[in-house]
C-alpha positions as CSV (number, residue, x, y, z in Angstrom):
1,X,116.8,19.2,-14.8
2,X,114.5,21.5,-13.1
3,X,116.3,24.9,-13.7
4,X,112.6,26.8,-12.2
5,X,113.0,25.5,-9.2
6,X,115.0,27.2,-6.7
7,X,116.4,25.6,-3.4
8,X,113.9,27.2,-1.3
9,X,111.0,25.3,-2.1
10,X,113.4,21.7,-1.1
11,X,114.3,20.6,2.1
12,X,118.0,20.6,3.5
13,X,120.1,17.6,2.4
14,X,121.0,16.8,5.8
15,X,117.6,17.1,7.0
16,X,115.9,13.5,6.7
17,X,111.6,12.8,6.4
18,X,110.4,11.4,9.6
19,X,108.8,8.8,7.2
20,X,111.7,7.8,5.6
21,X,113.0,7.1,9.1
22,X,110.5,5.4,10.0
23,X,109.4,3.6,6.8
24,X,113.2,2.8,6.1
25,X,112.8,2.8,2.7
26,X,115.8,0.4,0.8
27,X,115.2,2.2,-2.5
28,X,116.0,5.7,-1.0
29,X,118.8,4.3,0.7
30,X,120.4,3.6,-2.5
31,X,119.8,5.8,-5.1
32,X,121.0,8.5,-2.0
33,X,124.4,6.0,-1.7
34,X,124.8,6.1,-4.8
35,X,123.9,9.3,-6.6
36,X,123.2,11.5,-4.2
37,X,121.5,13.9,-6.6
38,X,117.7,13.3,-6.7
39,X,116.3,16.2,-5.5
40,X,112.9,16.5,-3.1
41,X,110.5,15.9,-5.8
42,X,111.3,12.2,-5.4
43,X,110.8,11.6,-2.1
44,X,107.3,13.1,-2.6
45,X,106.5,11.0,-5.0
46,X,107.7,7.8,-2.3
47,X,105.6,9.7,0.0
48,X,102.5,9.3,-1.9
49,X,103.5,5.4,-3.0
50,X,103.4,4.5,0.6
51,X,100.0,5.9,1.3
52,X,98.5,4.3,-1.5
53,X,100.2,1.0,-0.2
54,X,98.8,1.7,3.1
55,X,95.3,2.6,1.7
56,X,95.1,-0.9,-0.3
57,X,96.4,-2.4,2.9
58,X,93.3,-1.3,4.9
59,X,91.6,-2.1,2.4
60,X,91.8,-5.4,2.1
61,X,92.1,-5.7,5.7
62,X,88.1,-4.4,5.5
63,X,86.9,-6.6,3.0
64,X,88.3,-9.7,4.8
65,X,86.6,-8.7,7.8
66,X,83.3,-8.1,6.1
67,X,83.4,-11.7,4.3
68,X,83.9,-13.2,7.6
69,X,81.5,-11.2,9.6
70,X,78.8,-12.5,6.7
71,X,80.5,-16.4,6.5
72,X,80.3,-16.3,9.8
73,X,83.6,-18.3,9.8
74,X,87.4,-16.6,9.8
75,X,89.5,-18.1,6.9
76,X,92.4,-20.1,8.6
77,X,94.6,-18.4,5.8
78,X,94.1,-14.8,6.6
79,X,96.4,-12.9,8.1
80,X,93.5,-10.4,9.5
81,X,92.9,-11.0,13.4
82,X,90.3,-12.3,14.0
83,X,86.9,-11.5,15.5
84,X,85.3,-13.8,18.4
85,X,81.6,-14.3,18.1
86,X,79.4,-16.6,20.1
87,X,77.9,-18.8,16.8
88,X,80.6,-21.7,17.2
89,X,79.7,-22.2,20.5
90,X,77.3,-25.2,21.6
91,X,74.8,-25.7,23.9
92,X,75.8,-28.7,25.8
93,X,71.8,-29.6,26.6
94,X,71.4,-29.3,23.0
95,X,74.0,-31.0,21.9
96,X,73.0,-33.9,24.5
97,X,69.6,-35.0,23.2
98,X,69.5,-37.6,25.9
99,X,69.5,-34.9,28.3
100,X,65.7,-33.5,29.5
101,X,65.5,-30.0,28.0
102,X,64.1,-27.6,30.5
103,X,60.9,-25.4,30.0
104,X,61.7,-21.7,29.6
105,X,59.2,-20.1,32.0
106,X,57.3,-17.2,31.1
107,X,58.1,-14.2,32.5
108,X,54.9,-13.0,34.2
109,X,54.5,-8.9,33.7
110,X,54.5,-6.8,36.3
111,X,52.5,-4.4,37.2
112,X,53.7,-1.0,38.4
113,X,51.9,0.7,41.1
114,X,52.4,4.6,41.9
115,X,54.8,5.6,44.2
116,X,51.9,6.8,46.7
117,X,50.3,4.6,49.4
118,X,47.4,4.7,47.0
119,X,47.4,1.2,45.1
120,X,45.3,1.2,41.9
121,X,45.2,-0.9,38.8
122,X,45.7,0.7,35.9
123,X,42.2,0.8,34.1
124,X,40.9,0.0,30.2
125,X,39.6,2.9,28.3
126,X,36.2,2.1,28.5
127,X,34.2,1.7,24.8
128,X,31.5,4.4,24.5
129,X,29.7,1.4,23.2
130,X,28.5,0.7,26.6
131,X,27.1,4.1,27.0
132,X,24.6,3.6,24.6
133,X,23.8,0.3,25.6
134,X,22.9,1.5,29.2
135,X,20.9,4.2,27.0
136,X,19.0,2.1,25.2
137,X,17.8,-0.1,28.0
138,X,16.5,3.1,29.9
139,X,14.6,3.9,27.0
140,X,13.3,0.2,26.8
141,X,12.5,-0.1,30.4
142,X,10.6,3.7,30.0
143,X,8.8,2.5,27.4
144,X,7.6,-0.7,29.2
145,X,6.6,1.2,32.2
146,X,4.7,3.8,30.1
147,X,2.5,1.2,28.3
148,X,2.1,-1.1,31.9
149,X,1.2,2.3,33.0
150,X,-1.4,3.0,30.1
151,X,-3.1,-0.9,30.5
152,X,-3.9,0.3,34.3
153,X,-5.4,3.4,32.9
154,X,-7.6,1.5,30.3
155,X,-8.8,-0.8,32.4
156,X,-9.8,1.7,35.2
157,X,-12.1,2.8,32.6
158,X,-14.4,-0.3,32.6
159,X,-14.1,0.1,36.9
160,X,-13.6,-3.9,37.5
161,X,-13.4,-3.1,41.3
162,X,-16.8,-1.8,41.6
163,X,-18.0,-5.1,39.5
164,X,-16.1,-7.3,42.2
165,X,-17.9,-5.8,44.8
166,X,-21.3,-6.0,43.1
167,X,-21.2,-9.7,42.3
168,X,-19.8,-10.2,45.8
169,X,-22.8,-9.0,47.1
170,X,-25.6,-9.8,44.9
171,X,-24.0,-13.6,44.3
172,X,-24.5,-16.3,46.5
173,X,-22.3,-19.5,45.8
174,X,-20.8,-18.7,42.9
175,X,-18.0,-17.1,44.0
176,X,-15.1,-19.1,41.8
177,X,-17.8,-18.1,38.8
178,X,-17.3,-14.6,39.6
179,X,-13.6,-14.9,39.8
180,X,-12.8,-16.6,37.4
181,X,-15.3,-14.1,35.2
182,X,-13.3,-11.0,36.7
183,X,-10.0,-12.6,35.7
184,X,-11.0,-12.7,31.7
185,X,-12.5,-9.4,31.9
186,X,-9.7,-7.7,33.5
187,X,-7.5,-9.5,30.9
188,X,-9.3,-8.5,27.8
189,X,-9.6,-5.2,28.9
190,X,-6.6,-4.2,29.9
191,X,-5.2,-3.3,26.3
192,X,-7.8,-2.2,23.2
193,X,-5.9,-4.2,20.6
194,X,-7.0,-7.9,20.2
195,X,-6.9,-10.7,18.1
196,X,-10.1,-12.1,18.3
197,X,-13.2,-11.6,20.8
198,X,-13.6,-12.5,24.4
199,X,-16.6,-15.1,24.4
200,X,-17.9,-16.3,27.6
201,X,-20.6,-19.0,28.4
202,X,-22.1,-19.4,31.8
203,X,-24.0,-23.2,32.3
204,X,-25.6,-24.6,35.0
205,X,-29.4,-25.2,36.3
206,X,-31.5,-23.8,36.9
207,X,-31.9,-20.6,39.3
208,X,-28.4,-21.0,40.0
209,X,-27.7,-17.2,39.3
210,X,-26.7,-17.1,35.6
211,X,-29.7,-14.8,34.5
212,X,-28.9,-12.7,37.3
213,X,-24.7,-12.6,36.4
214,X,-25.6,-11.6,33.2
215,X,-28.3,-8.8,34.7
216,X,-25.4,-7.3,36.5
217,X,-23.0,-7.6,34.1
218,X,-25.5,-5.3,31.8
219,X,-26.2,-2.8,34.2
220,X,-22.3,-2.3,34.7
221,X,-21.7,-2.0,31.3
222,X,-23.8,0.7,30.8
223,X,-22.9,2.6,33.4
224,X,-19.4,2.9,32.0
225,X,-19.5,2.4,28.7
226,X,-23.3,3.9,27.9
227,X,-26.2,2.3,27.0
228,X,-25.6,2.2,23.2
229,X,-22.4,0.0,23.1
230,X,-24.4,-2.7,25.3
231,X,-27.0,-5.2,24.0
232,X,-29.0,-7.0,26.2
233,X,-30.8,-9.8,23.7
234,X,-33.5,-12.3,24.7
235,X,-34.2,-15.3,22.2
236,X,-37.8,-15.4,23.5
237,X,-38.5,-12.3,23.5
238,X,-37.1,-10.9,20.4
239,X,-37.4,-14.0,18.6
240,X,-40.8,-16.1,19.6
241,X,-41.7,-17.6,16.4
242,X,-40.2,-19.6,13.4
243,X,-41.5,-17.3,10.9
244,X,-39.5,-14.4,12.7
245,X,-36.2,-16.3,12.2
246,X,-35.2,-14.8,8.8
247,X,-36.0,-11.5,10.2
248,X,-34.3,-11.9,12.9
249,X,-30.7,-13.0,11.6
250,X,-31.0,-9.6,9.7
251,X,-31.7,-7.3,12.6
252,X,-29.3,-9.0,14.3
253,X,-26.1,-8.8,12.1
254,X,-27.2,-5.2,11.0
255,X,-27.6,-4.0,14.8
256,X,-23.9,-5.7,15.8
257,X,-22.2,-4.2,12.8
258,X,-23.7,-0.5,13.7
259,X,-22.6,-1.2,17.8
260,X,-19.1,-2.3,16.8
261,X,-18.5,0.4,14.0
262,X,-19.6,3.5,16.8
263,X,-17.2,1.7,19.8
264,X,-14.3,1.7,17.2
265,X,-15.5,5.2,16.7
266,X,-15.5,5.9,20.3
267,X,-12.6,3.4,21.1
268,X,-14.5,1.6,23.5
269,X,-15.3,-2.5,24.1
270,X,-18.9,-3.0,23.2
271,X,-20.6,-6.0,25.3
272,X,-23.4,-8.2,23.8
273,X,-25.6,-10.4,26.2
274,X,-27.2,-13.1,24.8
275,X,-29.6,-15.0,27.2
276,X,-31.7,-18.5,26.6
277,X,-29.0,-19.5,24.0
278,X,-30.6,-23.1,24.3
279,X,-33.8,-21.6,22.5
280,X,-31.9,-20.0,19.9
281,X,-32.1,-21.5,16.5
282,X,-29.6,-23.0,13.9
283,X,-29.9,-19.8,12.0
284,X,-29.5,-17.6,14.4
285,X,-26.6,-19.6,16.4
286,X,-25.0,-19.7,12.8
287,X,-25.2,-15.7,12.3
288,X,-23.9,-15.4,15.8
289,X,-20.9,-17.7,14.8
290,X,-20.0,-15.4,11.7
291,X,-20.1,-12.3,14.0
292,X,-17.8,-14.1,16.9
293,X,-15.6,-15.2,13.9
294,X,-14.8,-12.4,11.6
295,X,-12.8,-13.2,8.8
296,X,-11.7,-9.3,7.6
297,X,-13.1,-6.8,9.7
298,X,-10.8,-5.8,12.4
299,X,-13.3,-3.6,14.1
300,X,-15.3,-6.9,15.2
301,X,-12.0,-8.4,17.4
302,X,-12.6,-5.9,19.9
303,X,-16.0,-7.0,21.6
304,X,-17.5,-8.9,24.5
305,X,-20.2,-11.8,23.4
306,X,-21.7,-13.4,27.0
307,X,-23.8,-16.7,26.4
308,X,-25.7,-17.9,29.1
309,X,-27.7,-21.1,28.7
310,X,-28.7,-24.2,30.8
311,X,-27.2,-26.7,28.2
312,X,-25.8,-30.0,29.7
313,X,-27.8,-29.1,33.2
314,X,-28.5,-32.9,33.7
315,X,-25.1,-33.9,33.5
316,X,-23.5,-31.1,35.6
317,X,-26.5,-32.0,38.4
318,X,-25.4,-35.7,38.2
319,X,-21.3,-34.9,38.2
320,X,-21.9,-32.5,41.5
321,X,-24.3,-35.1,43.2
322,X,-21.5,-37.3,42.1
323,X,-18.7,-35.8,43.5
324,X,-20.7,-33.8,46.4
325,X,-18.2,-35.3,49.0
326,X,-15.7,-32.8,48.1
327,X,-15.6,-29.9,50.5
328,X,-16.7,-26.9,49.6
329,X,-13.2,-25.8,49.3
330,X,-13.0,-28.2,46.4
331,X,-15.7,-26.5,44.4
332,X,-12.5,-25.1,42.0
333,X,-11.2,-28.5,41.4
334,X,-14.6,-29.8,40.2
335,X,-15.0,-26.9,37.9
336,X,-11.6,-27.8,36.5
337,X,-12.9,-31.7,36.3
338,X,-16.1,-30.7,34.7
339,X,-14.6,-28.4,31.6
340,X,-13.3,-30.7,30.0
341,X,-16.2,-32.9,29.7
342,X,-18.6,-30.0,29.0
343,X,-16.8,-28.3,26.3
344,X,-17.2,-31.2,23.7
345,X,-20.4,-31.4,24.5
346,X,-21.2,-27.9,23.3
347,X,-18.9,-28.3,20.6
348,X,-20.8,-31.0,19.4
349,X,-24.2,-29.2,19.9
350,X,-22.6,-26.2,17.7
351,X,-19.1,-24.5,16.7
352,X,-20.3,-21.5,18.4
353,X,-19.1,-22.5,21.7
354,X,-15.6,-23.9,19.7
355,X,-13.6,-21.2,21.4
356,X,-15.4,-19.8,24.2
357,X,-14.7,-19.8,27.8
358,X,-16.3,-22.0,30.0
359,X,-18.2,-20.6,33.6
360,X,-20.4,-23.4,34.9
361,X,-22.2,-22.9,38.0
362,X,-22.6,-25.7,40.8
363,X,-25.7,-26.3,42.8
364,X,-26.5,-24.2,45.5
365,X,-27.0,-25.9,49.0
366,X,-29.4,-24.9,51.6
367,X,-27.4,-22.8,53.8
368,X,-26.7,-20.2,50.4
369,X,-30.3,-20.8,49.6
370,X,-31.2,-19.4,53.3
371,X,-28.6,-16.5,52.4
372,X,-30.9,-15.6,49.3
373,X,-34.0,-15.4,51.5
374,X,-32.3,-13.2,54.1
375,X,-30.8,-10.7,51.3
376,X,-34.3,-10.7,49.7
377,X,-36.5,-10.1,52.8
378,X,-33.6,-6.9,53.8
379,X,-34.6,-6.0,49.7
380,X,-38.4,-6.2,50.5
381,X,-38.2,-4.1,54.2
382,X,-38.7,-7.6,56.3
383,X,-36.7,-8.5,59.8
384,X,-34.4,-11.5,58.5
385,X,-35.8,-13.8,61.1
386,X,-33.8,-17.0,61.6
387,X,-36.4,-19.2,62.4
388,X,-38.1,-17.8,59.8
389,X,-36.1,-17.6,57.4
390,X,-35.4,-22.0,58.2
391,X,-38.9,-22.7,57.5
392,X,-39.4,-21.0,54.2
393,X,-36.4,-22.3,53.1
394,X,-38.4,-26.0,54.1
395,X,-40.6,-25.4,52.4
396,X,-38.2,-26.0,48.9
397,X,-37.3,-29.0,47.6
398,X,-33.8,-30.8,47.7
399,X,-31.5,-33.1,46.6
400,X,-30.1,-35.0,49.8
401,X,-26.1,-36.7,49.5
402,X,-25.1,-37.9,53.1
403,X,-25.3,-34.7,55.1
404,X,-25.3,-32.3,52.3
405,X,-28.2,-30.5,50.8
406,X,-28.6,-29.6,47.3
407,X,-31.6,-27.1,46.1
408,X,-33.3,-28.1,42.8
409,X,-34.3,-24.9,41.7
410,X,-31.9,-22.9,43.5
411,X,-32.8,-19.3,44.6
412,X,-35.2,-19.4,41.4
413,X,-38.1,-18.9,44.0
414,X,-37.1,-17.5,46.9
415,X,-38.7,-14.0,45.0
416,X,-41.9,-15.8,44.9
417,X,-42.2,-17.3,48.5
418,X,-41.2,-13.6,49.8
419,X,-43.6,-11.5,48.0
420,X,-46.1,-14.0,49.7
421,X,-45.5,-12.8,53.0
């Protein structure tokens, strides 16, 4: 049949395939028993059958495996072996759910240290978001301190220790007046921006050093700040008649307005002393009011305005005779009493006094009285003589409490009985 092919290319007849031997092919068996004549291309061609028998073999094999891997059950028909997995097993505290079912405990991290002695937890990248925080509240506190450092320097400017010493010395009796009038000026003038003006009004009788405050306050003020920014104004004297009045509200607002416009100019705190306010009339109290209470000009906020007037003497005379068993010590606490009283009073009498601070000065007893004569007589180039200095002081007249002595008219003329010597 296959005349090409010589008997070379075909192995020996008595040789036999190790796969036949092994496969033991029936089929071979028989057609050799009984023919005998098929030549080698045949049992190539078994060859390749079996492979292809094995291939589909495996085959299948695989594709039963896979549908039980993804069943997760082994068909109890297939001849594949098959796999063990842990899915058919059962929890036996699950599957008992009268059984307590025990908390899985966290497994706490541990943290591992170098191999060194040296034991250090390991640290957070820090956020550079603190950095400028820490920044920014330098700057803050810098800033604070600069302008705390600036209100020292502005008020060192006015020189409120040298005041302090001078109304120490030149005061007798008054001396939580002249606190308590240190305390608002040091406030006001420690920063040049405000929002309204610092009014002050000194009460009391009379020669119970109020003129003589507001004398001192004057000559301070123009010692630092210059005679042009202080006004020094006497009702009686600038104003003496009725027919003056209309005169007089004009010079008035025109001469303000010209001292606050040249201290905003110079950026300085001009002061304004007004003395006998009792004797002032409605129209000039009402001009005054308009001045203390601007309504658009900035430039006015930044001022001083010192009213000193005996209104409501009688009444402060009859509260400290009143209350004159209070120790001296107590002299605060009455002044604290007594505001209240006193300030609707002068807010009745006029709005003027609506937002000013109230200074009202006690009575003076005979022992300060005595301390006037002794300061006066050193003034005048006289030995303070004690006994001497008793019997002039006799020779005034007093208001007696118990064991207390009250002066009526103060120090008011201690000046005259001295020149008399």
């Amino acid at each position: 049949m296959f005349p090409n092919h010589t008997p070379e290319c075909f192995p020996k007849m008595g040789e036999q395939d190790p796969s036949d031997r092994l496969g033991g092919d029936p089929l071979k068996d028989t057609k050799e028993n009984g023919t005998g004549s098929f030549s080698q291309f045949s049992s190539s061609v078994r060859t390749m059958v079996r492979i292809r028998q094995k291939y589909q073999a495996m085959k299948k094999r695989r594709l039963e495996m896979a549908s039980v891997s993804s069943q997760g059950l082994m068909s109890p028909r297939s001849t594949s072996p098959k796999v063990f997995t842990f899915d058919n097993i059962q929890d036996p505290i699950s599957s008992n759910p009268s059984s307590p079912r025990k908390r899985k405990k966290k497994r706490r991290t541990r943290v591992l240290y170098p191999s060194n002695s040296l034991r250090a937890v390991p640290t957070k990248e820090r956020s550079r978001a603190k950095n400028c925080l820490y920044l920014l509240c330098i700057i803050v506190f810098l800033q604070v301190y600069n302008a705390i450092e600036n209100l020292d320097d502005h008020v060192l400017k006015y020189d409120l220790d040298g005041l302090e010493k001078t109304l120490k010395r030149e005061v007798f009796g008054q001396q939580e007046v002249a606190d308590s009038l240190l305390g608002h000026l040091h406030d006001y003038l420690s920063t040049y921006v405000h929002n309204k003006p610092l009014v002050l009004s000194l009460h009391g009788p009379t020669g119970v050093g109020k003129s003589h405050v507001g004398r001192l306050l004057a000559q301070h003020f123009r010692s630092v700040v210059g005679d042009d920014l202080v006004m020094q104004y006497f009702v009686l004297h600038h104003c003496p008649t009725d027919d003056d009045i209309p005169q007089c509200t004009k010079s008035l607002d025109s001469h303000v307005s010209e001292m606050v416009t040249q201290a905003e100019e110079q950026e300085k705190i001009p002061v304004f002393i007004f003395d006998e306010v009792e004797h002032m009339p409605r129209e000039l109290l009402d001009t005054l009011q308009d001045l203390i209470h601007p309504k658009n000009n900035n430039e006015y906020l930044n001022a001083i305005y010192i009213l000193i007037s005996n209104l409501g003497h009688e009444d402060i005379t009859k509260f400290v005779l009143h209350n004159s068993s209070v120790a001296v010590s107590g002299h605060l606490s009455l002044i604290q009493e007594l505001n209240p009283w006193l300030r609707g009073y002068l807010e009745r009498y006029h709005m003027l006094f609506l937002e000013a601070e109230l200074l009202p000065f006690m009575l003076l007893e005979k022992s300060t009285v005595m301390d006037c004569f002794i300061d006066e007589m050193s003034r005048e180039g006289f030995y303070p003589d004690r006994s001497h200095v008793e019997r002039l002081a006799e020779e005034l007249s007093y208001y007696i409490v118990g064991e207390r002595e009250f002066s009526h008219t103060g120090c008011r003329q201690v000046v005259a009985k001295v020149n008399l010597l």
